[in-house]
N, C-alpha and C positions, 0 to 999 in steps of 0.2 A: 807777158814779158816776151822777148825778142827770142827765136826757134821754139816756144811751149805751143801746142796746139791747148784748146780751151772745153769744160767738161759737159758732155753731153749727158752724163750718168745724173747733173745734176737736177734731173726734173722730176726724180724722186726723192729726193737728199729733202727730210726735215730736221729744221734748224730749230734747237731746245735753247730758247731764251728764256732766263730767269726773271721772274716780274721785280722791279727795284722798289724798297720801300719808301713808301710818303711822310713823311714825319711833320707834324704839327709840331710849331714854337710859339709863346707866349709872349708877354710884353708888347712894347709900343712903340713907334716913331715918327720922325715927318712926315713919313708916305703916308700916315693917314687910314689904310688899306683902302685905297681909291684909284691904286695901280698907278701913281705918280712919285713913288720911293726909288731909290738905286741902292739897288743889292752891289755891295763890296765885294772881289771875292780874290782869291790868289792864283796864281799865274806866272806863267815863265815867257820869257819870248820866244818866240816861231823862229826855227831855223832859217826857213826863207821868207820870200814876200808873199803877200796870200791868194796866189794864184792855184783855183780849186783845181787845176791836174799838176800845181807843182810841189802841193803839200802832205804829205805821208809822215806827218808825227803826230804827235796827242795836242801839244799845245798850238801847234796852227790848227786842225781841225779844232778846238772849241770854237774857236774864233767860226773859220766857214759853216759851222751847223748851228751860229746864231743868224749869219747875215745871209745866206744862202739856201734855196729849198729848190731840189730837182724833179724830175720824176715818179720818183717813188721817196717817202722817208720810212724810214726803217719807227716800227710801234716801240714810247720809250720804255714800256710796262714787259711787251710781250718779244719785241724782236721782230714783228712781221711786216713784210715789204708791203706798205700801204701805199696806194695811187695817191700820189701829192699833184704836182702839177698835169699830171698824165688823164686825162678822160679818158681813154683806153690806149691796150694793147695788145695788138690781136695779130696773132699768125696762126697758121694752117696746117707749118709742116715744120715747124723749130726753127726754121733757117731766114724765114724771110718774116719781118715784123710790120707791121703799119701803125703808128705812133699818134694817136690823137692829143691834142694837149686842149687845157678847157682855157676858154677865151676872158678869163677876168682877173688874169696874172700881167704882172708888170716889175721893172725894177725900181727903185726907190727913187730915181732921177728922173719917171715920170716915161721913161721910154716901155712900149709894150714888149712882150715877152712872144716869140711866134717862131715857128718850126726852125725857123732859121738863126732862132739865138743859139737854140742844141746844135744845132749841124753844126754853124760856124767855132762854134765852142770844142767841137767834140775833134776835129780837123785840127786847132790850134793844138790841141793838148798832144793829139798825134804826132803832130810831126817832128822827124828828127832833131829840125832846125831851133826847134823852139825849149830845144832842150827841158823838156817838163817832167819829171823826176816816175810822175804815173803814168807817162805813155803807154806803159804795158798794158792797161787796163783798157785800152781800145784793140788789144790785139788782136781779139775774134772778129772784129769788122774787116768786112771781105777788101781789102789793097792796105792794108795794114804793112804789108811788108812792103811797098813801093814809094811808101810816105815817110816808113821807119824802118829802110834798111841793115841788115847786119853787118855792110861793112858800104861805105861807098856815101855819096850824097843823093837825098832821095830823088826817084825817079817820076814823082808825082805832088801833087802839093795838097791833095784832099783824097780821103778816102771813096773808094768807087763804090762800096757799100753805104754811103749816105744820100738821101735825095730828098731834095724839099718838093713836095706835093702843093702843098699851098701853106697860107698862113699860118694852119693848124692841124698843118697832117705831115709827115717828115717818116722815108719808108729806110729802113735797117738791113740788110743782109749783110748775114753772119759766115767765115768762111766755113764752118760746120754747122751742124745741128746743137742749140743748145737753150733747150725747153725753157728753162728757169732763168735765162738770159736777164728778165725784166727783174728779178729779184737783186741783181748787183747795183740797180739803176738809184739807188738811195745812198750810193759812195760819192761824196763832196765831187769825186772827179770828173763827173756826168755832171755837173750844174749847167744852166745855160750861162751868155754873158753879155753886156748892155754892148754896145757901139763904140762906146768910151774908153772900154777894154783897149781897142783897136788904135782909135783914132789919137789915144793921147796915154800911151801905155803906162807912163812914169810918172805924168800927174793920177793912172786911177789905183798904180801901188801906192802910191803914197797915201792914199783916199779909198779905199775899194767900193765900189758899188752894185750892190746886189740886189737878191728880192726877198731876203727873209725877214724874221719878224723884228732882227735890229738895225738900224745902219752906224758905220762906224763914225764916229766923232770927233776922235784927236787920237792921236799914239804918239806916246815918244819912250821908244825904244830903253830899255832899264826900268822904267818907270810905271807906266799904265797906259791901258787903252779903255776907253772910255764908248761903249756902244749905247747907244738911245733906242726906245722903243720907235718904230715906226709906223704910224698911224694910220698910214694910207695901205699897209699892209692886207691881201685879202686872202692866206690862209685862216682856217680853224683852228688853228695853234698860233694864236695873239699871246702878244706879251703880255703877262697881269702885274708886270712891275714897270718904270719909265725907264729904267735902262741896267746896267753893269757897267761897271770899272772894274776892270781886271785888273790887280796891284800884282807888278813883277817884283817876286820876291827871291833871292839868294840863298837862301834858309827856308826851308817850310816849319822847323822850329820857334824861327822867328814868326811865323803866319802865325801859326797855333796860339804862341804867346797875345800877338794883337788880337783874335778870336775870342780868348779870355778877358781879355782888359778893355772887351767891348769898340775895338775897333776896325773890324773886321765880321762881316758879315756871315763870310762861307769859305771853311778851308776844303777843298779837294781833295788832299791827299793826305789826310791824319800821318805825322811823321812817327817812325818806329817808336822813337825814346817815351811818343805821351798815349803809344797803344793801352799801356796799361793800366793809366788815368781818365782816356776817353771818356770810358762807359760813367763813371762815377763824377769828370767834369760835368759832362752832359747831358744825362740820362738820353732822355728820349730824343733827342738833338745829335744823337749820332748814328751814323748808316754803316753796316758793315754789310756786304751782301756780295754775293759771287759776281763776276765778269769774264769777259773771255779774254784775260790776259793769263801771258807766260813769262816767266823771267830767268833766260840764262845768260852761259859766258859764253858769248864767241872768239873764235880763234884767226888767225892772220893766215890763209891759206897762201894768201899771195908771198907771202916770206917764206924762201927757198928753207929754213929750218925748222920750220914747224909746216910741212908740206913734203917731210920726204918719209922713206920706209923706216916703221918701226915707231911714226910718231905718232899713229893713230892709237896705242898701248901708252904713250904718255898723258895723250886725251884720257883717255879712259881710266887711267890710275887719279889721276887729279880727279874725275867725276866720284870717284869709288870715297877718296878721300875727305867729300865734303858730307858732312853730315847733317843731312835736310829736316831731319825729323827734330834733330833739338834747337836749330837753328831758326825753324817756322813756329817754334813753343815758346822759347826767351826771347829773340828778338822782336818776334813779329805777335806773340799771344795769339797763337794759333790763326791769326788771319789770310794765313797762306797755309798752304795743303801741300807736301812733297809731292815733287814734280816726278810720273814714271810715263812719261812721252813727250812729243814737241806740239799735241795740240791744247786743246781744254776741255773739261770736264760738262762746260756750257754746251757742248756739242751732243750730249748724250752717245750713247751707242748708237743708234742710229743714223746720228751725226757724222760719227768716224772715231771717236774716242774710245779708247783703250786700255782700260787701265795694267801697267805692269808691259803693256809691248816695251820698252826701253831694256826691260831683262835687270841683269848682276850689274849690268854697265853705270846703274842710275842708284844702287844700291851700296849704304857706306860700308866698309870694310876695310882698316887701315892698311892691316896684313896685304891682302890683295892692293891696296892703293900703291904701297911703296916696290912692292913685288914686279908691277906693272909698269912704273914710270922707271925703275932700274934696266928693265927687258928692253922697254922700248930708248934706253940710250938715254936718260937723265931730262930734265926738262931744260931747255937752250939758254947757255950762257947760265945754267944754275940757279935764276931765280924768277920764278912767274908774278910780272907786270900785270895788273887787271887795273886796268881803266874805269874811271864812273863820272857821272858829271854832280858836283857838289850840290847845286842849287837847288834842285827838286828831286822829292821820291825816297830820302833817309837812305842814300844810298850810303852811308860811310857805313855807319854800321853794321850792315850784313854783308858787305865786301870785309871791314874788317874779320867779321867772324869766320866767313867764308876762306881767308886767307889762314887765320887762327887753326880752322880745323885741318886743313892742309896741311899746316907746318908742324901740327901733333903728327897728323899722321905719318908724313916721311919722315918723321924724327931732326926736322931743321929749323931755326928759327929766320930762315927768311927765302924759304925754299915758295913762298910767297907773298908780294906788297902790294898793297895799294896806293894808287895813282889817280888822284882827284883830280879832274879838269874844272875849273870854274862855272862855267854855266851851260846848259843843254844845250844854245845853239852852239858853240866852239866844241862841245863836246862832239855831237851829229855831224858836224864840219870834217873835223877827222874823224869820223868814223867812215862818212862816204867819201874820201877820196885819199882811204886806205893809208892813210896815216899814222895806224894805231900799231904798236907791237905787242907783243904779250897778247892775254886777254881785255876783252872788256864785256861790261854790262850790257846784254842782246836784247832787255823784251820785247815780245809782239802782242801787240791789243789788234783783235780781229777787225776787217772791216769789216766783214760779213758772215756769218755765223755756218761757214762750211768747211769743210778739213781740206780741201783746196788750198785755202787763202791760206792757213797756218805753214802750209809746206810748199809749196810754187813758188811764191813773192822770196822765200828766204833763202830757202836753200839751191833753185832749180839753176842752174849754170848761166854766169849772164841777169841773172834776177834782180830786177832795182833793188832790191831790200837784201840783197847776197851781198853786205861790204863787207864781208868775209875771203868773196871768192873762191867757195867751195865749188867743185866741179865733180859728180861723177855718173859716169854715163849708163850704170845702170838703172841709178836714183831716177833720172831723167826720162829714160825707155818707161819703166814703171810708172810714173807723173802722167806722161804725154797718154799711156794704155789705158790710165785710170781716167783721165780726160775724156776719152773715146768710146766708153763703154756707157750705152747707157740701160745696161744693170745697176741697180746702186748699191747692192749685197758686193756684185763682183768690183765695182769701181772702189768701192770702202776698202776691200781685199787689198788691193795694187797698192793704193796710197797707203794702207798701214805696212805693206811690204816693203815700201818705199822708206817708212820709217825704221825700218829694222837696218836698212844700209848706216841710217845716222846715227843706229846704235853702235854698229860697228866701227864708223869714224869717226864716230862725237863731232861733227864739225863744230857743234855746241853743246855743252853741258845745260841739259834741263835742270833746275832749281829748284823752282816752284808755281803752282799757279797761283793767281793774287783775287783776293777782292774788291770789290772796289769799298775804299770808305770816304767817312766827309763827317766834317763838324761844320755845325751853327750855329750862330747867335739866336735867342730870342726875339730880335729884332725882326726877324723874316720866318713865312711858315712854307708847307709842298715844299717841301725840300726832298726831290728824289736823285737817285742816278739811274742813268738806263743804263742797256746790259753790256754798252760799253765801257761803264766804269765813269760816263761825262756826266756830270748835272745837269739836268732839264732844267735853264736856265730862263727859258721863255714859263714857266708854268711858278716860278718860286712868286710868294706876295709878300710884301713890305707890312707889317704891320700898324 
């Protein structure tokens, strides 16, 4: 992101991915099991169009990690940055890479795939001008700041750290040293892009065209999109069903319902209210397994009332005031764990994970709740707003509860409400362009399994994923040292130091961390999730 230096520490940093479970289902249908069925599954629509450095939510990356495959993919079992399109990549000294790519890759329109699709790809996403939401993600390419200025119109139009060698060799310098550099390369935003991208921008949003193992077929927004297996596909990770329809659904209540009544092949997101019917609809047809997701409330820094002295103690009474442990028990049947930091437990200690760094701050305690939010001047205008988006993720409920235990605790009955927005994209919409007052619902699902990604993107000053607009400059100094170091005992240090600031100003209330779950039909079997919490949708078979 824009002023972060990027982390050298990480070329010791191991990332603890959870292997996701496989689940066999029974019965039968047109697909025959001859890998010419379409798995059904549910879905919400993408905040934007699916341009892989302009997408940074859950329901546009499903979509780019069907049609799309970059450098590296990330293992869905294990986590590990495997060479995907990359025949190697090899540097000397951290800082400067030489990039081979294997010669029997192409996109689905038939055009070949050559150093020059990443470079010109990697430049687009960069630059100012093209407004792409992950530009931060090219930041350690050395003229990163000339292409994506901090204040001013850029002074370059391509990165000076990119250089096409030939057809299939493409060389990298990094403004630092940063060993493990190629391990980030399996993030959507690194994908290459056909010609088409270029030549005809608004007929290929409309159509996107990539190299993975689906292509897109029809979308109409509300409704479904609809991806086909691609035949001419030449990874090892082929589709073993003829395609997906993504059903955009308003309710995942409602999914679960058509799941049952056998119209609906695969829900993603088991909704809270049928946690505790799951196991017993479904037996063996349901997945509940850890992910490196986090879910809190973020706060409006950019409003002058909740950003001034003595609010940081209202934060913090309201965190004190939510009670995670019975909350994660009724609502969720224990499928979420109390949150006591801002990363996740998938990280291991050795990862950067912590348990208990968040302190009293993360701990309920009404006494202290109410004690805290009187100190710190009452909470603005007397009643706390928390925002959610209705359509996916059962979010009424635990926003209800969350509100519930709050309003015990200070003794009010509407000392907090909730505020449904209709659907995740209009939700995303105001939340990035600071729209929101009060609180709203924060989580982060990792892109990469390093304590990095969990605290840079969110909280660091300026940070695409900060629609918060939190700022403080020692968070930052700490971030940038942890960055620099490459110990990874003392770089863990810094970044968990760095979290003990967000204890102290809750820019966010941690909640909980989430697993990922999913039901299916017996109509389809390999039904897993990787340690994203996404279905390996390229591996499910139709029965």
């Amino acid at each position: 992101m824009r002023g972060a230096t990027h982390a050298k520490w990480a070329a010791c940093a191991v990332a603890v991915a959870l292997a996701a479970t496989a689940c066999g289902g029974g019965g039968s249908s047109g697909g025959g099991g001859d890998g010419s069925g379409i798995v059904s599954s549910s879905w919400g629509d993408p905040q934007n169009p699916l341009e892989p450095a302009n997408t940074n939510e859950v329901q546009g990356g499903k979509i780019l990690d069907m049609v799309f495959r970059g450098l590296k993919r990330y293992d869905p079992k294990t986590g590990e940055a495997k060479d995907m399109i990359a025949e190697s990549i090899d540097t000397k000294d951290a800082q400067n890479f030489t990039v081979k790519i294997k010669d029997n890759w192409k996109f689905s329109n038939g055009e070949k795939i050559t150093a020059k699709s990443f470079v010109d790809a990697w430049n687009y996403g960069a630059n100012l001008k093209n407004n792409q939401k992950n530009a931060y993600f090219f930041g350690y390419i050395e003229g990163y700041d000339k292409v994506h200025p901090e204040k001013g119109d850029p002074a370059a139009q391509t990165l000076s750290g990119l250089k096409v060698v030939d057809d299939k060799t493409f060389t990298v310098k990094l403004s630092q040293k940063f060993s493990t550099w190629p391990d980030t390369l399996g993030y959507p935003a690194f994908a290459p892009l056909p010609k088409a991208f270029y030549d005809d921008h608004d007929a290929w949003l409309s159509k996107p065209v990539g190299n993975g193992p689906y292509t897109v077929d029809s979308y109409t927004k509300g409704s479904k999109m609809s991806l086909r297996k691609w035949d001419g596909y030449p990874g090892d990770d082929k589709a073993q069903n003829g395609g997906v329809d993504m059903k955009v659904y308003t309710d995942n209540n409602t999914a679960y319902t058509d799941l049952m009544a056998g119209n609906l092949d695969l829900v993603d997101d088991v909704p809270a209210s049928q946690l505790k019917n799951a196991k017993n609809d479904l037996g063996d047809r349901y997945i509940n397994t850890p992910a490196g997701i986090i879910q809190t409330l973020a706060f409006p820094f950019y409003d002058s009332k909740w950003n001034k002295p003595g609010m940081e103690k209202v934060r913090m009474g309201l965190s004190r005031a939510i009670n995670r442990e019975q909350i994660t028990e009724t609502i969720f049947q224990k499928t979420r764990t109390p949150a006591s930091d801002w990363t996740s437990p998938v990280l291991g200690e050795k990862g950067g994970y912590k348990k208990g760094l968040c302190g009293e701050a993360c701990e309920y305690d009404a006494a202290q709740a109410k004690k805290l939010v009187e100190e710190g001047g009452g909470i603005p205008g007397g009643t706390l707003k928390v925002t959610y988006n209705a359509d996916t993720g059962s979010h009424k409920e635990w926003v209800d509860a969350v509100c519930n235990s709050i309003n015990k605790a200070l003794g009010k009955d509407k000392a907090c409400v909730a505020n449904p927005v209709g659907t995740f994209a209009d939700f995303r919409s105001k939340a990035s362009k600071q729209e929101l007052d009060g609180a709203w619902r924060a989580g982060w699902q990792m892109d990469y399994p390093l304590i990095q990604n969990f605290l840079e993107p969110v909280y660091f000053t300026d940070a695409p994923s900060n629609d918060g607009k939190f700022s403080d400059k020692q968070f930052d100094k700490l971030v940038n040292e942890a960055n620099g170091e490459t110990d990874t005992n003392k770089a863990i240090g810094k970044f968990q130091d760095a979290e003990k600031i967000l204890a102290k100003e809750m820019p966010a209330i941690p909640l909980w961390y989430q697993n990922g779950s999913a039901g299916y039909s017996d109509k389809v079997s390999d039904v897993s999730l990787n340690q994203f919490s996404v279905p390996v949708y390229d591996q499910i078979k139709v029965n």
